[in-house]
N, CA, C and O of each residue as an XYZ file, in Angstrom:
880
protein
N      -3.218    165.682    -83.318
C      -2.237    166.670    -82.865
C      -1.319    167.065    -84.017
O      -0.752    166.258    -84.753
N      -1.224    168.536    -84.103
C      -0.205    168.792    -85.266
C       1.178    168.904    -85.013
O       1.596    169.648    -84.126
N       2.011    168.139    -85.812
C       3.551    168.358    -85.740
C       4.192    169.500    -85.358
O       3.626    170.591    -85.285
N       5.431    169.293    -85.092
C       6.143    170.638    -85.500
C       6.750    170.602    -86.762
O       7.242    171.557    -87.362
N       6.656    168.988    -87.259
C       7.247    168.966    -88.817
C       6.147    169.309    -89.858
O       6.547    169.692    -90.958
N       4.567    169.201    -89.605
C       3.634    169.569    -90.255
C       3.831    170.942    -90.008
O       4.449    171.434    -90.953
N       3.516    171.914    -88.974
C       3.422    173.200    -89.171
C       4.896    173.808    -90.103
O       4.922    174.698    -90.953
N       5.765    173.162    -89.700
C       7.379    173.667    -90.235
C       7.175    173.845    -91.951
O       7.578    174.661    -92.780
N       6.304    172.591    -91.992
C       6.274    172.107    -93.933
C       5.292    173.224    -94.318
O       5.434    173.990    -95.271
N       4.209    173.205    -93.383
C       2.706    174.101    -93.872
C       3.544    175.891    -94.349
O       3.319    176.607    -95.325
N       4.461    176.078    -93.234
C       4.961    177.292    -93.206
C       5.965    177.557    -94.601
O       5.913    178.408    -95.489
N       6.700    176.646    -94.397
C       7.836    176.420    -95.896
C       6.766    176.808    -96.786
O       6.556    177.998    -97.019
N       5.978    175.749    -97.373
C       5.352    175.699    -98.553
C       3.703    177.239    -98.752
O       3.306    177.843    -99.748
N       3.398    177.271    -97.765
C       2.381    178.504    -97.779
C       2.898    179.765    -97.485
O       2.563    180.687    -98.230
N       3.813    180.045    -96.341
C       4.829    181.229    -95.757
C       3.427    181.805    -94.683
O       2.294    181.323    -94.670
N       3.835    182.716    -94.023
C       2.770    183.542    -93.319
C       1.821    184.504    -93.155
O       1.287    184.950    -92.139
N       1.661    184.819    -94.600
C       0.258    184.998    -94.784
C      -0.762    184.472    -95.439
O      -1.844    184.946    -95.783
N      -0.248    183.367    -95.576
C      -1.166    182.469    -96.124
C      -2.418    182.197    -95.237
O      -2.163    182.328    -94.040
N      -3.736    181.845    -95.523
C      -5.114    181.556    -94.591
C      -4.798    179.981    -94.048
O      -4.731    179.076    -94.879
N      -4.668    179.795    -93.062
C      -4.404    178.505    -92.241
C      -5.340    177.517    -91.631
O      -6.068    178.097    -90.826
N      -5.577    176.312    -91.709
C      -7.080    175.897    -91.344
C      -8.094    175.887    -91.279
O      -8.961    175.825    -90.407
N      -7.967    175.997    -92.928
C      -9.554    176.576    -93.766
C     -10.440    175.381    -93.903
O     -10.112    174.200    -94.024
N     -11.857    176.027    -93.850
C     -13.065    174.820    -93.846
C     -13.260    175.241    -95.501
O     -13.595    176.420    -95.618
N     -13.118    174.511    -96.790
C     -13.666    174.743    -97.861
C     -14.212    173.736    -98.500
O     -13.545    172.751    -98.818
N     -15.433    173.853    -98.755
C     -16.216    172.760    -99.355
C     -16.488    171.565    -98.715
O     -16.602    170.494    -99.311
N     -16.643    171.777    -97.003
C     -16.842    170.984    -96.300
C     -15.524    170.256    -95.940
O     -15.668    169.061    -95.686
N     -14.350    170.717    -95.876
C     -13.201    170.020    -95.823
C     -12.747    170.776    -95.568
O     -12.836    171.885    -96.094
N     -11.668    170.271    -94.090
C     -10.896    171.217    -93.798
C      -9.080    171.424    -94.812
O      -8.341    170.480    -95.094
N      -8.931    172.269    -95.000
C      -7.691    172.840    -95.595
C      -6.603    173.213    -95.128
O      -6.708    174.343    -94.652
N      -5.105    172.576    -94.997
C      -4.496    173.139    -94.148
C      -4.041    174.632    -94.741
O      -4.103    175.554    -93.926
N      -3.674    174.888    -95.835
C      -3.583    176.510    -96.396
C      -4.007    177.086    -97.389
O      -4.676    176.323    -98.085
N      -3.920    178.184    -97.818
C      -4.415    178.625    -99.129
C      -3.379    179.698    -99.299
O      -3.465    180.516    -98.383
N      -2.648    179.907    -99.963
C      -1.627    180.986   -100.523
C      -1.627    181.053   -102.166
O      -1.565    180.086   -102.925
N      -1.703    182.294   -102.480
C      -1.925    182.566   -104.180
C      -3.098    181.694   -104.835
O      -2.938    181.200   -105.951
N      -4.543    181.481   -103.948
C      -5.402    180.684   -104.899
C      -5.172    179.852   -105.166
O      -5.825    179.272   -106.033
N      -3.460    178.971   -104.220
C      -3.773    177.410   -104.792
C      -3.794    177.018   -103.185
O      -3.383    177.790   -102.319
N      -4.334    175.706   -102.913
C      -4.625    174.655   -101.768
C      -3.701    173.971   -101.889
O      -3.229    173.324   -102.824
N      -3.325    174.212   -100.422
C      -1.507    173.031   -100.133
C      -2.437    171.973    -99.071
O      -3.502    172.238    -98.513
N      -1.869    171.073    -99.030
C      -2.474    169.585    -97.938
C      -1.007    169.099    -97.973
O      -0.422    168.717    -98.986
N      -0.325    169.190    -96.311
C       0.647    168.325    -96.101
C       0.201    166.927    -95.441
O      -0.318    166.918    -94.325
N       0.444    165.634    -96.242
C      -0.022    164.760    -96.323
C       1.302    163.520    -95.545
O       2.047    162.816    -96.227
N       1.280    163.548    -94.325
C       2.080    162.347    -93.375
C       1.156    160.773    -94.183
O       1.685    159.697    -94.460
N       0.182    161.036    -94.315
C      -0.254    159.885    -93.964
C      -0.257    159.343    -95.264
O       0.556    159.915    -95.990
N      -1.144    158.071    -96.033
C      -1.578    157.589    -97.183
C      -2.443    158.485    -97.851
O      -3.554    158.860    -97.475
N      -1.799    158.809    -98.928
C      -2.405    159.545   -100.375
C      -3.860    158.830   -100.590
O      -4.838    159.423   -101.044
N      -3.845    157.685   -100.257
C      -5.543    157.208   -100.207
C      -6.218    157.792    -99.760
O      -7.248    158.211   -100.289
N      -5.748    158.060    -98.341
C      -7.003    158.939    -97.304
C      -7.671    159.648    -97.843
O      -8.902    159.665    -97.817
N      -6.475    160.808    -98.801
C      -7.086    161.936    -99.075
C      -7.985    161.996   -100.964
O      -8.649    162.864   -101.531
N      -7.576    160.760   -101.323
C      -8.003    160.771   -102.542
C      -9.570    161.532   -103.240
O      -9.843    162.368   -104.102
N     -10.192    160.799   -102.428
C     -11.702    161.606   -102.909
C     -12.064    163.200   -102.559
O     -12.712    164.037   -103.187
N     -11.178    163.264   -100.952
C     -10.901    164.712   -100.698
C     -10.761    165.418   -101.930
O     -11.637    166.171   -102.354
N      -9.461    165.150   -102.636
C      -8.311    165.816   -103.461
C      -9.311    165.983   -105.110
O      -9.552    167.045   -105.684
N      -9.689    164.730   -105.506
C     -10.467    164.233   -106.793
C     -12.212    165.909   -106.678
O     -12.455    166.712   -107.579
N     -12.832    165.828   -105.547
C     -13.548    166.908   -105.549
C     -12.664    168.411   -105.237
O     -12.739    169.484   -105.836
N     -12.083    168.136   -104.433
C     -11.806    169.902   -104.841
C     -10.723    170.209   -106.140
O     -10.628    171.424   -106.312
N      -9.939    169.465   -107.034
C     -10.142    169.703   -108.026
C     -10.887    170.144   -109.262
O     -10.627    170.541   -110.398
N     -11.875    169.904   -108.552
C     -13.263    170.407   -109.747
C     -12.834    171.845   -109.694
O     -12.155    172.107   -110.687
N     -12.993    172.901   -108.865
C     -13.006    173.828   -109.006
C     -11.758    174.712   -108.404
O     -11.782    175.935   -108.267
N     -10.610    173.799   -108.057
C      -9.136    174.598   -107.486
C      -8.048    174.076   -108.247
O      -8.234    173.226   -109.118
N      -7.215    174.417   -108.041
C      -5.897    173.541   -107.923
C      -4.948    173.799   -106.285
O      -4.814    174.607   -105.366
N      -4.395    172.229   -106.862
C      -4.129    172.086   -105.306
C      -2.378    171.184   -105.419
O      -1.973    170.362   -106.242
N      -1.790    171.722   -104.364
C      -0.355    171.199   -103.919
C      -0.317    170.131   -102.740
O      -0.526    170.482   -101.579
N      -0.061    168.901   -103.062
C       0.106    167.853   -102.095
C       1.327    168.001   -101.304
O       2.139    168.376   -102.149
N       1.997    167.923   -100.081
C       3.752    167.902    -99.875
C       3.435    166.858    -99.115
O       2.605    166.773    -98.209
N       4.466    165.744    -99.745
C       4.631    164.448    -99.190
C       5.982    164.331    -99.044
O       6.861    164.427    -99.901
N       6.097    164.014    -97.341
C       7.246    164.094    -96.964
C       7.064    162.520    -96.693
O       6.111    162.003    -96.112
N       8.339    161.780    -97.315
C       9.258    160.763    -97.211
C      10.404    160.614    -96.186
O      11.505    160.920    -96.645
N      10.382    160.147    -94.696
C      11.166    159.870    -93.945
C      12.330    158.947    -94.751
O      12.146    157.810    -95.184
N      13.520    159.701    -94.835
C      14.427    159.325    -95.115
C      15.169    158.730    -93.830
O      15.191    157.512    -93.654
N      15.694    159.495    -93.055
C      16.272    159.731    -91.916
C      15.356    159.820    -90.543
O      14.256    160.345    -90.720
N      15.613    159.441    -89.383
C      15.214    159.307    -88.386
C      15.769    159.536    -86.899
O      15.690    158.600    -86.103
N      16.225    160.530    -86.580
C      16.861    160.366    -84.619
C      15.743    160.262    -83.690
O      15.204    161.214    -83.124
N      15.421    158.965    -83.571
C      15.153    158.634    -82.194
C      15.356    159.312    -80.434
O      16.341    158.992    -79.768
N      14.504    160.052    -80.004
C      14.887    160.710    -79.185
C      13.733    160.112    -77.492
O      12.566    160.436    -77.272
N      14.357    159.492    -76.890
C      13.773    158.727    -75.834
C      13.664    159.702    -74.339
O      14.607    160.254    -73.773
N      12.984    159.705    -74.146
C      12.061    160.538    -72.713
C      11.738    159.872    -71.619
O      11.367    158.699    -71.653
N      11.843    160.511    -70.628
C      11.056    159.379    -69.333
C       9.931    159.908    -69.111
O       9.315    159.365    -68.194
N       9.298    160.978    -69.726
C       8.032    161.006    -69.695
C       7.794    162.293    -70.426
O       8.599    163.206    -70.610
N       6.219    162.178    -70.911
C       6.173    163.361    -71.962
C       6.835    164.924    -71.501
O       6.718    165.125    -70.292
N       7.487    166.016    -72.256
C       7.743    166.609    -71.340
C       9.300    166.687    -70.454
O       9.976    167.569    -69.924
N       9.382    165.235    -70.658
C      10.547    165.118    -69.162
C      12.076    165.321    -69.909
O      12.392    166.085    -70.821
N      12.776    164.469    -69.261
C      14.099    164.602    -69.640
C      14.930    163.673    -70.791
O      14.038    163.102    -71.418
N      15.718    163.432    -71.123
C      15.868    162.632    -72.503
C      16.557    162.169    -72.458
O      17.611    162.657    -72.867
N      16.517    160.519    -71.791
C      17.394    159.403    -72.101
C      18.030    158.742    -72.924
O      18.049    157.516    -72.820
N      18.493    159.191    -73.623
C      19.069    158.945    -74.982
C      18.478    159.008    -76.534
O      17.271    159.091    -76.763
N      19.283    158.968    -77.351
C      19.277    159.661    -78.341
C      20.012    158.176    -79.699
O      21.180    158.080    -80.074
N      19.076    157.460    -80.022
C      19.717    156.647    -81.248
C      19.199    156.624    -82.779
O      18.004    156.909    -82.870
N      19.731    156.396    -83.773
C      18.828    156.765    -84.830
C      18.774    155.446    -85.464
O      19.505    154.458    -85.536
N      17.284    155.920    -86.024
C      16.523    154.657    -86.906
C      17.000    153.429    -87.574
O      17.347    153.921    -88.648
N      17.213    152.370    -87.657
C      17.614    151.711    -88.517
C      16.272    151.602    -89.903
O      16.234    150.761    -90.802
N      15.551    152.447    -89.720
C      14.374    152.221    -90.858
C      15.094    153.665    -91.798
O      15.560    154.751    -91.452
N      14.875    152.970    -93.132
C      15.204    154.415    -93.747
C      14.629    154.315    -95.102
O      14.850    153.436    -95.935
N      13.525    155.790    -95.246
C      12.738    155.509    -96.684
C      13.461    156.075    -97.672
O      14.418    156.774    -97.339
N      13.114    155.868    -99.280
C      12.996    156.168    -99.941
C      12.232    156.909   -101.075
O      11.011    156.749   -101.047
N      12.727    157.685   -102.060
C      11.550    157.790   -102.998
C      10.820    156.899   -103.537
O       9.669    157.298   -103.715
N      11.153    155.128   -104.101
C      10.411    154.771   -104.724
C       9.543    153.915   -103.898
O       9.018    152.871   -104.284
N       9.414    154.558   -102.477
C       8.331    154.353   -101.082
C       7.072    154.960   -101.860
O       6.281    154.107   -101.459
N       6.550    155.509   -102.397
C       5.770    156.635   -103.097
C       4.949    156.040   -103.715
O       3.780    156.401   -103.850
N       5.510    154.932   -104.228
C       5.037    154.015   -104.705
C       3.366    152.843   -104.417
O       2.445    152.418   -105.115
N       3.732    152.772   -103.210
C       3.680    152.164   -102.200
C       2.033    152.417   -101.823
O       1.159    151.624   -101.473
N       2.021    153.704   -102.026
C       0.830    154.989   -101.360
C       0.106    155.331   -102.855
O      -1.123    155.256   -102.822
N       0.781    155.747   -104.338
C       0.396    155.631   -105.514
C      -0.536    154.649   -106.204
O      -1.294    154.942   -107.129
N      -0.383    153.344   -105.598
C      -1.426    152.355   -106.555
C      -2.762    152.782   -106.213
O      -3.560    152.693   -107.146
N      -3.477    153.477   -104.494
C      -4.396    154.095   -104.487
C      -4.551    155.734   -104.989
O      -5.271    156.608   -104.507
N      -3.914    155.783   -105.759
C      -4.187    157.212   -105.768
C      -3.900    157.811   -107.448
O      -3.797    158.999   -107.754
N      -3.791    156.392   -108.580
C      -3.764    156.854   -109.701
C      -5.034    157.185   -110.574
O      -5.077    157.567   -111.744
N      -6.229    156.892   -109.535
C      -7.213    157.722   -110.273
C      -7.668    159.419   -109.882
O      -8.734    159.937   -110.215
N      -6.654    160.033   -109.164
C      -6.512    160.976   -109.303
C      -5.548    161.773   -109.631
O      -5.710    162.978   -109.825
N      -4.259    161.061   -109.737
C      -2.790    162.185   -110.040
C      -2.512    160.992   -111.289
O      -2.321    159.835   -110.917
N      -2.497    161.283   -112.643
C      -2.136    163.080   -113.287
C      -3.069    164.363   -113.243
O      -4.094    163.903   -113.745
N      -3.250    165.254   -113.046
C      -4.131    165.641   -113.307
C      -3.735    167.346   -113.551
O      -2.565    167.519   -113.211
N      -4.258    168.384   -113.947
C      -3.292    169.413   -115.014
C      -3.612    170.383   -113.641
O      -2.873    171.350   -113.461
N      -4.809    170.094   -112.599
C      -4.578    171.604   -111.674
C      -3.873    170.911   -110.368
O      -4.225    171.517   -109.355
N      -2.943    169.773   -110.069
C      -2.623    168.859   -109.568
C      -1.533    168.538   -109.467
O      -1.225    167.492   -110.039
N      -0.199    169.474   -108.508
C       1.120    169.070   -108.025
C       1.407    168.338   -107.133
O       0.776    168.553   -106.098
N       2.263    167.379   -107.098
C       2.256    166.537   -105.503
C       3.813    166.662   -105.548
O       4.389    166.418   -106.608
N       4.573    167.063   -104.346
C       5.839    167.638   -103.819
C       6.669    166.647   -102.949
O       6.772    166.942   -101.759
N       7.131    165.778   -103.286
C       7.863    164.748   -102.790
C       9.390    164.902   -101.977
O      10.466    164.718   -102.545
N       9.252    165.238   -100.687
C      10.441    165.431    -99.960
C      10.962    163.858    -98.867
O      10.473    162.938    -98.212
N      12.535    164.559    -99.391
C      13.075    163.066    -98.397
C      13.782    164.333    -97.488
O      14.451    165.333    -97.748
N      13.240    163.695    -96.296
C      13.016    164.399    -95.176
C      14.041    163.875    -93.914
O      13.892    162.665    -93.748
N      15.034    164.466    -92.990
C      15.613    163.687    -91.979
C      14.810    164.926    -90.687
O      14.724    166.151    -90.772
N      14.297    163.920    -89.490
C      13.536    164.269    -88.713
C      14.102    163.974    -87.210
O      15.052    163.297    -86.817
N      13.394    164.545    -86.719
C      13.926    164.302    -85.106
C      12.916    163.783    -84.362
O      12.404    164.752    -83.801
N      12.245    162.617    -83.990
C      11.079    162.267    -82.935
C      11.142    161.777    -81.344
O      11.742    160.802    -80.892
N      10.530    162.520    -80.810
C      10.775    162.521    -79.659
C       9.749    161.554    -79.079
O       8.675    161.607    -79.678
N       9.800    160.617    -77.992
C       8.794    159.421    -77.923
C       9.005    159.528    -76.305
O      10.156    159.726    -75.916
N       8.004    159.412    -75.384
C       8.071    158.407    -74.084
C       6.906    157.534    -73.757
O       5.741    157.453    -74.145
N       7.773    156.820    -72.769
C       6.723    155.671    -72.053
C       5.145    155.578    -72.036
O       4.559    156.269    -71.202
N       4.400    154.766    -72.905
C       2.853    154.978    -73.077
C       2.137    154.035    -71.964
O       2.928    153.338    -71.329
N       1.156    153.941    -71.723
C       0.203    153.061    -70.997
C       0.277    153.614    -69.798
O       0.121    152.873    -68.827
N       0.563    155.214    -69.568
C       0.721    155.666    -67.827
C       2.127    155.381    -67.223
O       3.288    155.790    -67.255
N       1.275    154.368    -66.610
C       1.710    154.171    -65.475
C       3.527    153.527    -65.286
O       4.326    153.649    -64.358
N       3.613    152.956    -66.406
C       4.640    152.093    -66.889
C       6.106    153.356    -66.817
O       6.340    154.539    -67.064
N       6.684    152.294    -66.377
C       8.437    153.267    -66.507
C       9.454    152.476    -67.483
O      10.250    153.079    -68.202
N       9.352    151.078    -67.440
C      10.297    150.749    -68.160
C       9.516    150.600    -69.946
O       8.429    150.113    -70.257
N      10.616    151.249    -70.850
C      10.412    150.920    -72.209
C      10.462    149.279    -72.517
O      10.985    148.304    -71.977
N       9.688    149.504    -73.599
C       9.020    147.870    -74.357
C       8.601    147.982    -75.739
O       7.780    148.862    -75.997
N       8.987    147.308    -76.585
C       8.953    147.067    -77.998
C       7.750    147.677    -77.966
O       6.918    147.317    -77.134
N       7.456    148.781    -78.946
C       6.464    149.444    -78.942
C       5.496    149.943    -78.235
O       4.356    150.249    -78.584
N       6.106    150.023    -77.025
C       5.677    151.096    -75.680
C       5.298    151.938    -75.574
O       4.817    152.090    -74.450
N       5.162    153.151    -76.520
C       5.561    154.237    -76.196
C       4.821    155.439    -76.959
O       4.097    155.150    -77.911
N       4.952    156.550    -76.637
C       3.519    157.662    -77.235
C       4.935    158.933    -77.889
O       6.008    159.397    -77.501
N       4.048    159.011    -79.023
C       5.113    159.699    -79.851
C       4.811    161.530    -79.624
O       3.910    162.191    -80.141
N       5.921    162.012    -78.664
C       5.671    163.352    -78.247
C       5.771    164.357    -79.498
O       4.917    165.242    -79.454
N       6.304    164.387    -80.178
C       6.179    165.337    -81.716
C       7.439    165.116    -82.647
O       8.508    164.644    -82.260
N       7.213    165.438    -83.651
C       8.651    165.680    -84.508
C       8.499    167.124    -85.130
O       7.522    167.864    -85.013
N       9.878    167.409    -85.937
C      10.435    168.067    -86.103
C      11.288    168.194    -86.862
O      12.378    167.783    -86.464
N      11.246    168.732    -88.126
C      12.195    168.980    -89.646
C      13.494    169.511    -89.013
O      13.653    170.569    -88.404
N      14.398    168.533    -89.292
C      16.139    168.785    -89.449
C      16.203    169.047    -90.736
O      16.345    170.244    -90.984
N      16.156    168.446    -91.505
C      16.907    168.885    -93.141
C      16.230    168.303    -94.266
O      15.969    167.127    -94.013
N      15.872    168.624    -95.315
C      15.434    168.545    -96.653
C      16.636    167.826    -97.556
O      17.581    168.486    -97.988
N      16.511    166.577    -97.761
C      17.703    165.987    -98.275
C      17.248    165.866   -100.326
O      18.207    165.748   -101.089
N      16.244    165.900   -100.742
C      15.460    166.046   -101.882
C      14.439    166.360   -101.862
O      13.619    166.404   -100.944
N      14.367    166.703   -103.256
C      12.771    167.475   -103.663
C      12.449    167.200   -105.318
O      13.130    167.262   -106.341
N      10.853    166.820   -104.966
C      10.805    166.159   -106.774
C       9.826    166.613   -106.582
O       9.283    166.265   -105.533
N       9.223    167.435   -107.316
C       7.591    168.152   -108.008
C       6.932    167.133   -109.112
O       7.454    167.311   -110.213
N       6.367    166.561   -109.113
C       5.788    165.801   -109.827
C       4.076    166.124   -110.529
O       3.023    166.105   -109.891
N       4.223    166.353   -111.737
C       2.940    166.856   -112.255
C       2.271    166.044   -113.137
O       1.115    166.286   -113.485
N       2.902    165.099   -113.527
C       2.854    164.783   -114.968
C       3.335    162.694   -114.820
O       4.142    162.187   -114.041
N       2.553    162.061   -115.774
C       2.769    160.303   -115.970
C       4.308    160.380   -116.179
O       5.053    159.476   -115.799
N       4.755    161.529   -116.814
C       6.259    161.038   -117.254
C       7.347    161.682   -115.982
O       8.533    161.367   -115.887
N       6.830    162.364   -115.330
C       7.525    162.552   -113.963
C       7.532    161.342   -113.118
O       8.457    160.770   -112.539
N       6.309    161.104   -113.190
C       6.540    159.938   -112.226
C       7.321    158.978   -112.814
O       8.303    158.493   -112.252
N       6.833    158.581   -114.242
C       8.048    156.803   -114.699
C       9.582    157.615   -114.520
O      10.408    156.837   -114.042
N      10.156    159.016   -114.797
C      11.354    159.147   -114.709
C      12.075    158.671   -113.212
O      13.201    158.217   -113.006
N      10.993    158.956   -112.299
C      11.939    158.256   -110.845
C      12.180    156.613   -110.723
O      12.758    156.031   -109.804
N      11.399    155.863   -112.253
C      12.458    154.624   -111.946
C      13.297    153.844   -113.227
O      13.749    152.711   -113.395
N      13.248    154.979   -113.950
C      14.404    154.897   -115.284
C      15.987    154.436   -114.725
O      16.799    155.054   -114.037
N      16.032    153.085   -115.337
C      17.048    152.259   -114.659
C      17.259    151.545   -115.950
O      16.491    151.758   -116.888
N      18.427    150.563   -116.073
C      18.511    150.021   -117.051
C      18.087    148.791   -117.271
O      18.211    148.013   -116.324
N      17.639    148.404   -118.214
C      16.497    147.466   -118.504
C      16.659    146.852   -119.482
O      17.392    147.374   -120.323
N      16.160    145.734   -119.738
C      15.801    144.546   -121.487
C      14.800    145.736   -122.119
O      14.275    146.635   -121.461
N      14.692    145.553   -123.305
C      13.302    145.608   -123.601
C      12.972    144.763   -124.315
O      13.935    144.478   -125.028
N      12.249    144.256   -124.511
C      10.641    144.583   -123.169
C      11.715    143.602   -122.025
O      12.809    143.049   -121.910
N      10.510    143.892   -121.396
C      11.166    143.979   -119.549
C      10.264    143.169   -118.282
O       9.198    143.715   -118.000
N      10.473    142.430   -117.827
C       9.212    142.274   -116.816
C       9.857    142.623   -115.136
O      10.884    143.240   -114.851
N       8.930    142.037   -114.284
C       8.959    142.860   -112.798
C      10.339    142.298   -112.217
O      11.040    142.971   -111.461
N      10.599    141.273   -112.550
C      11.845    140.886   -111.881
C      13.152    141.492   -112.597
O      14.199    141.124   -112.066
N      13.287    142.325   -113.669
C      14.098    142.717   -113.919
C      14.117    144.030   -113.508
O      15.193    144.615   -113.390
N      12.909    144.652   -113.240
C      13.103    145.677   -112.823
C      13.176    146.195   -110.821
O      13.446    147.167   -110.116
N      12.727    144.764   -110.706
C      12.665    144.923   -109.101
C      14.636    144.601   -108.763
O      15.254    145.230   -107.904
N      15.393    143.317   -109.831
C      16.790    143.129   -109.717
C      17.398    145.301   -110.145
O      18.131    146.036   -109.484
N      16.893    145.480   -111.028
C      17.318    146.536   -111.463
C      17.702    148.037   -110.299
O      18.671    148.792   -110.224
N      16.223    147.926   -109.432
C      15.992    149.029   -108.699
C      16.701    148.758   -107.649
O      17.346    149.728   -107.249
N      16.854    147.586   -106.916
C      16.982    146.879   -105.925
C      15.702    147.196   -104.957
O      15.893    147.710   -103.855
N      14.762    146.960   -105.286
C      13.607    146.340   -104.516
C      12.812    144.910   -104.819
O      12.931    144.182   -105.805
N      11.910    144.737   -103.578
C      11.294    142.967   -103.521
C      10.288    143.086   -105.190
O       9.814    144.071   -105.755
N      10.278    141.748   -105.524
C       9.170    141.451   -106.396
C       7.834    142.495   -106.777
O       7.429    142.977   -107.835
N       7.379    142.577   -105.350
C       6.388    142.976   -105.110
C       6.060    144.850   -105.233
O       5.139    145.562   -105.632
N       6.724    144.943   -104.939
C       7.363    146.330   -105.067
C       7.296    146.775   -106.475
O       6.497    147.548   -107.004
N       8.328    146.107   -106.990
C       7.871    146.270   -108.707
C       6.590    146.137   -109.431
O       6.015    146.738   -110.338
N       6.393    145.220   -108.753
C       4.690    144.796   -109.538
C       4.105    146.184   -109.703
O       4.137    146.782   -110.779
N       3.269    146.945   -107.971
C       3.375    148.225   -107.762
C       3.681    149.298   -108.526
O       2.851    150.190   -108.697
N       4.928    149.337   -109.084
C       5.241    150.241   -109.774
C       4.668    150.266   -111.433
O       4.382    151.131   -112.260
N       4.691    148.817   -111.365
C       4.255    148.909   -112.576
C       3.112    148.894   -113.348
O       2.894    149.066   -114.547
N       2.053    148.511   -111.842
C       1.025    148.839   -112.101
C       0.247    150.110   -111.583
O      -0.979    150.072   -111.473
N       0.627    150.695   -111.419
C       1.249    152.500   -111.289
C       1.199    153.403   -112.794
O       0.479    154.252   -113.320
N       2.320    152.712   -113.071
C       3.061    152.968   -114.551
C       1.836    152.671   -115.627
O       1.513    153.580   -116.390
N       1.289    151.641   -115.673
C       0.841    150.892   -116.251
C      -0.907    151.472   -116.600
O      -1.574    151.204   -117.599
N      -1.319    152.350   -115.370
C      -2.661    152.785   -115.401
C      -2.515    153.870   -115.554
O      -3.490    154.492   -115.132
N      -1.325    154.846   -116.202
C      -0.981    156.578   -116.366
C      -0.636    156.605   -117.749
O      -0.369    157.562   -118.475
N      -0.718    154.770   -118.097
C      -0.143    155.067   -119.705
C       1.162    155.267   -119.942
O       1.582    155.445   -121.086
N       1.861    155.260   -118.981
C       3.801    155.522   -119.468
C       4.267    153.724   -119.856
O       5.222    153.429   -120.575
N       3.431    152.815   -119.254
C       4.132    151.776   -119.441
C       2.996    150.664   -120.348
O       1.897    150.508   -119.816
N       3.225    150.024   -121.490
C       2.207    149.313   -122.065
C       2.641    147.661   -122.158
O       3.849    147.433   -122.218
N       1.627    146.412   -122.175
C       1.987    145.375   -121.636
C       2.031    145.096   -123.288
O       1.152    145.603   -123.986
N       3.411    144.015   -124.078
C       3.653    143.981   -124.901
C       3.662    142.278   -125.484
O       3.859    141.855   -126.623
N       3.420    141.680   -124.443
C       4.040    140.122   -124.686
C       4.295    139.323   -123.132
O       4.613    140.056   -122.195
N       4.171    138.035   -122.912
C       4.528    137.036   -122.147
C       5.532    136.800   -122.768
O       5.661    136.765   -123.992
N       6.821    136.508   -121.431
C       7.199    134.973   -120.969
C       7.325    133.937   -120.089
O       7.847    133.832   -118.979
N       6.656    133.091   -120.917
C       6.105    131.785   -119.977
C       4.822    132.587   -118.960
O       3.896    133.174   -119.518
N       4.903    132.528   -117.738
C       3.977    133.210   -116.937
C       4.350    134.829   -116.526
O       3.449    135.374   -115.888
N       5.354    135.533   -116.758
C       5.812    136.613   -116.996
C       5.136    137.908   -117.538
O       5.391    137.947   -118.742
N       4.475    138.855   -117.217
C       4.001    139.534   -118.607
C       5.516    140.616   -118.653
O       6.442    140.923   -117.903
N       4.964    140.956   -120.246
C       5.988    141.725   -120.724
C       5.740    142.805   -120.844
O       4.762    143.131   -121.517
N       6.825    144.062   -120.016
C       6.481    145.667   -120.334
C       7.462    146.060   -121.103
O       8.450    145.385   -121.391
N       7.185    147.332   -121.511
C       7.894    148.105   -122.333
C       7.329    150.185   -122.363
O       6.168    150.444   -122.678
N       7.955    150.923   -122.137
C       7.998    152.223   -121.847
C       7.214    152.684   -123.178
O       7.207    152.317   -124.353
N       6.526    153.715   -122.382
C       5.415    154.136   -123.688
C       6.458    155.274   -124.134
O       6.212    155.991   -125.104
């Protein structure tokens, strides 16, 4: 089922005369405006990787990856029905979420016919009661009736290895390893690793030295 925040984005980024739900090269397309291919991408940049890697051969193409920043929770008594309240998310993303979705997808982005459009996004989702029959809500109960773009809080175009290391230019040792940069960013261990092995396979970041069990980076 398509959004109202997918069609909202498809419309932003293509406008209305763009060709809409195109079959090309055996793949469906959500637009085509000025000879380039837009794909608004909710989901993991993996999915679409091999998609993206072949029709590069012969296009260029615009990814828009919207990043839930923001969230209002909007509760229903049934799809349709009336709306029992209204609370917002305690989940809230970030850009260096991107990350996250990137370790599958650095064998295709950098690439020169190849933009990916990074929005932090605040949304409105509307949800009611799933399994039928059921009336009372339950920790993950529930069937998600659609969302819907409130506001565009950032926007990063990213084309290029050095676009991407600029979203986590922070201050650092050099050389540097993951725990200084995960203390640095304020994200987990793990997270950093990620990034840096991200960084690390685009060529912005080169491994320079151990310590102790540590490896050592440093910015290309």
């Amino acid at each position: 089922m398509e959004t109202s925040l997918h069609r909202e984005l498809k419309l932003l980024y293509a406008g209305h005369k763009a060709q809409s739900e195109v079959i090309l090269a055996g793949y469906r397309i959500d637009a085509i405006a000025r000879g380039r291919l837009i794909e608004i991408q909710h989901g993991s940049l993996g999915a679409i990787r091999d998609k993206v890697r072949n029709l590069l051969q012969t296009h260029r193409v615009t990814i828009v990856k919207p990043i839930i920043a923001t969230k209002m929770l909007v509760k229903k008594a049934a799809k349709g029905g009336e709306v029992l309240c209204r609370r917002l998310s305690p989940k809230r993303g970030r850009l260096l979420d991107l990350f996250d979705e990137m370790v599958h997808f650095t064998s295709v982005f950098p690439h020169r016919g190849l933009t990916l459009e990074v929005l932090l996004v605040e949304v409105e989702e509307s949800r009611y009661p799933g399994h039928g029959r059921r009336r009372r809500w339950r920790n993950g109960d529930h069937e998600m009736e659609d969302q819907r773009l409130v506001a565009i809080h950032g926007k990063h175009r990213l084309r290029t290895a050095a676009d991407l290391a600029r979203l986590v230019r922070c201050p650092l040792p050099s050389p540097f390893h993951t725990a200084h940069l995960a203390e640095s960013l304020g994200v987990r261990r793990w997270s950093a690793q990620r990034i840096v092995y991200c960084l690390q396979q685009m060529g912005s970041l080169g491994q320079v030295g151990k310590a102790g069990n540590a490896r050592l980076y440093r910015f290309a």
